[in-house]
C-alpha positions as CSV (number, residue, x, y, z in Angstrom):
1,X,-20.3,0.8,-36.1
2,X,-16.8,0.9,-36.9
3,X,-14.6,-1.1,-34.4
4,X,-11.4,1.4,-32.9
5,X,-8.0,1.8,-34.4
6,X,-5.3,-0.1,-31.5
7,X,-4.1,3.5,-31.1
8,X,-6.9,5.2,-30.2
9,X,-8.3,5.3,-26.4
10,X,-10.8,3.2,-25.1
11,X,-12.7,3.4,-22.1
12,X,-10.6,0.5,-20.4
13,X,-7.3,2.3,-21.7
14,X,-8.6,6.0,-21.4
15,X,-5.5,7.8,-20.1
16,X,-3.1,5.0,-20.7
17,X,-0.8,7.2,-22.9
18,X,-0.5,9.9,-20.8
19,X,2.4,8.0,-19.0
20,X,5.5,7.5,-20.9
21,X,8.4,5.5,-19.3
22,X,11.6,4.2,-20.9
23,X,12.9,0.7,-20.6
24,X,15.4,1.8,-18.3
25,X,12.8,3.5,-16.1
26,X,10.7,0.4,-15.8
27,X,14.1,-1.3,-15.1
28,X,14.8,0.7,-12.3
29,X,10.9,0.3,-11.3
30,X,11.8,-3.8,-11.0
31,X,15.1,-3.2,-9.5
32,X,14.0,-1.0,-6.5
33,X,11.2,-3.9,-6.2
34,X,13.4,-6.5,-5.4
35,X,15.8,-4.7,-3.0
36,X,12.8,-3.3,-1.3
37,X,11.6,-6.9,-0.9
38,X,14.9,-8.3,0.1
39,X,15.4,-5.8,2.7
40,X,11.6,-5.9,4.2
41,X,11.7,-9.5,4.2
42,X,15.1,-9.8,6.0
43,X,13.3,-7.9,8.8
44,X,11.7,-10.9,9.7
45,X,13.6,-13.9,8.1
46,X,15.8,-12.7,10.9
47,X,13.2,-13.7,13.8
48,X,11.9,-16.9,11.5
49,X,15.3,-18.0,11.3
50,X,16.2,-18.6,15.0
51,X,12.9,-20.0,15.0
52,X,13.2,-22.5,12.2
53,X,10.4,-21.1,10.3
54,X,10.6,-19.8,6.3
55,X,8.7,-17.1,4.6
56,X,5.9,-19.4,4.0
57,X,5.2,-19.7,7.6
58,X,5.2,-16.2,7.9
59,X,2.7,-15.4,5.0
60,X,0.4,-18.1,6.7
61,X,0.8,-16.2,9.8
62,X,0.2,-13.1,8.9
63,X,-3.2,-13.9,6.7
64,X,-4.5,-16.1,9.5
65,X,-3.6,-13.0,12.2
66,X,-5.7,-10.9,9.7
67,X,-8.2,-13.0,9.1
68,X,-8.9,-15.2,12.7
69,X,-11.1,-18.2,11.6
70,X,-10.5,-18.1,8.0
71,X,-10.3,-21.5,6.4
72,X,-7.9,-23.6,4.5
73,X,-8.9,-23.0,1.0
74,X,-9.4,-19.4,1.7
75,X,-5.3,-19.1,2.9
76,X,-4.7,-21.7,0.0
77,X,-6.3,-19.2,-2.7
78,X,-4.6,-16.4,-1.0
79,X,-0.5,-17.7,-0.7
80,X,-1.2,-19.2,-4.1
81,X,0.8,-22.7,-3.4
82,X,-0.2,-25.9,-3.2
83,X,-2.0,-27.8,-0.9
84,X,0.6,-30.1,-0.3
85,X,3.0,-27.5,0.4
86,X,0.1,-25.8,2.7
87,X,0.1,-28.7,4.3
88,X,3.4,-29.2,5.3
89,X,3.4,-25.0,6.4
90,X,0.2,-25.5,8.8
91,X,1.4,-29.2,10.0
92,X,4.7,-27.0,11.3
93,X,2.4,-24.2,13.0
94,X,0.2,-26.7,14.5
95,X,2.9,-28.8,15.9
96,X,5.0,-25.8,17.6
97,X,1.5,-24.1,18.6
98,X,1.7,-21.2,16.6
99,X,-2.2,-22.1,14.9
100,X,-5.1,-24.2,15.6
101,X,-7.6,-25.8,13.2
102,X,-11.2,-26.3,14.4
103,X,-13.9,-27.8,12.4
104,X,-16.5,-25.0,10.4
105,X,-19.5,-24.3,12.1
106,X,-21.7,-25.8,9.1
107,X,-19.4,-28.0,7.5
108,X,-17.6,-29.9,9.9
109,X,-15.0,-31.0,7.3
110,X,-14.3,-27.2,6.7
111,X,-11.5,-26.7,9.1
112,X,-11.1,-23.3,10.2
113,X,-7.2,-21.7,11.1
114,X,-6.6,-19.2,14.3
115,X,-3.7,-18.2,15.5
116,X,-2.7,-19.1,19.2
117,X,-1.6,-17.0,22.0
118,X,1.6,-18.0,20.9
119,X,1.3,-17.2,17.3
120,X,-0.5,-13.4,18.1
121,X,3.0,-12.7,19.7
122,X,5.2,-14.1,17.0
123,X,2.8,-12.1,14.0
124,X,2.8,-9.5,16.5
125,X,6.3,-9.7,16.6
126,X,7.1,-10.1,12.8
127,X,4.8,-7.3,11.9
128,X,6.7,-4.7,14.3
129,X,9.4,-5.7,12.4
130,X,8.2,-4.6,8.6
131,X,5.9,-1.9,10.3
132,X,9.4,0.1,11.3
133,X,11.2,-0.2,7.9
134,X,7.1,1.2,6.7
135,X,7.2,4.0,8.6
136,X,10.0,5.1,8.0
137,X,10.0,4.8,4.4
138,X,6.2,6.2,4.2
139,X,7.3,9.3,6.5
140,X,9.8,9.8,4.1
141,X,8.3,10.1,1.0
142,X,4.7,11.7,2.5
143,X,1.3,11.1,2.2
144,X,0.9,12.0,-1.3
145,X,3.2,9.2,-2.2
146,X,1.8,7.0,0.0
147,X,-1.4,6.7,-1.7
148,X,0.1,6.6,-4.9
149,X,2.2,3.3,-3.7
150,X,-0.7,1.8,-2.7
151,X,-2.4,2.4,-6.1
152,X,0.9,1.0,-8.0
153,X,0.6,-1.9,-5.3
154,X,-2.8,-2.4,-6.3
155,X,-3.0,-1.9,-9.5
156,X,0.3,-4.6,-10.0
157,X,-1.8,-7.5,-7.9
158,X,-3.9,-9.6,-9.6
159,X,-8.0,-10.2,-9.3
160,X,-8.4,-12.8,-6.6
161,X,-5.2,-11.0,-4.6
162,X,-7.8,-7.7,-5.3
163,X,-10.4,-9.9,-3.9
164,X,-8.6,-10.8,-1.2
165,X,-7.5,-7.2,-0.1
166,X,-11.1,-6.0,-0.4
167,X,-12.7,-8.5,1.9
168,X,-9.6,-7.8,4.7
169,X,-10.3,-3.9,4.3
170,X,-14.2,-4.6,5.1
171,X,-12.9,-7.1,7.9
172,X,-11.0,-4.2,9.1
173,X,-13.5,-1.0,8.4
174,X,-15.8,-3.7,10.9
175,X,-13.5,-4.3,13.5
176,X,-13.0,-0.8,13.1
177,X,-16.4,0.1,14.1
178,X,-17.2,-2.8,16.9
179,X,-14.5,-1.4,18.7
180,X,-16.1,2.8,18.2
């Protein structure tokens, strides 16, 4: 069996040539990327701030809100920093009241994070923040678009963030149906 020239398709790549972007497109790609980011952060940096709280607070926020009893190393693997700067993130959100820990079920040394009253209304508050800058933007460009966002979203986040996305959806799709 003779092995495939580099040019020629293979199963992983079938389809890969059909899509032909300059430089300067993939430029542009990068460049709307980070203004998009600056401006959808700055949604909430604007709440954190007055609060004293960073980005990194935030991110643990949200995932925790997301995911209610999830536990240290799970947020750890997920925000991608490490544990001593975790550490210092959750010792702030414990000590203003924003999380608790509590100890896992069947490991007591697991400790498991949930937001409190107090930290519902702050994600709660956050995400209506970068939920109206979403709408507006998703309203605007239409469902089509939409999905294909999603898939340039998904497609640009790596293996254990894939991981990470797939177990929140089936979180989701559950509550979903608890609630029907």
């Amino acid at each position: 069996m003779s092995a495939m020239p580099p040019s020629a398709p293979s199963p992983s790549n079938a389809g890969a040539g059909l899509l032909f972007l300059r430089e300067e497109e993939l430029r542009l790609a990068q460049d709307m990327l980070f203004f998009a980011y600056r401006n959808f952060t700055h949604a909430a940096d604007e709440v954190l701030e007055g609060l004293e709280l960073g980005r990194a607070h935030h991110r643990a926020i949200h995932f925790i809100g997301r995911m209610p009893g999830m536990s240290v190393s799970d947020l750890l693997s997920i925000l991608g920093i490490t544990k001593q700067s975790l550490s210092r993130v959750l010792t702030t959100l414990v000590d203003q009241g924003y999380v608790i820990q509590a100890p896992g079920r069947a490991d007591r040394r697991q400790r498991l994070l949930s937001l409190t009253a107090k930290g519902v209304a702050l994600e709660r508050q956050l995400f209506e923040r970068q939920r109206d800058l979403l709408l507006r933007a998703y309203r605007e460009a239409g469902g089509p678009a939409v999905e294909g966002f999603r898939r340039v979203l998904r497609a640009l986040t790596e293996e254990i963030g894939q991981t990470h996305l797939s177990a929140m959806e089936a979180a989701a799709r559950e509550l979903r149906a608890r609630s029907a």
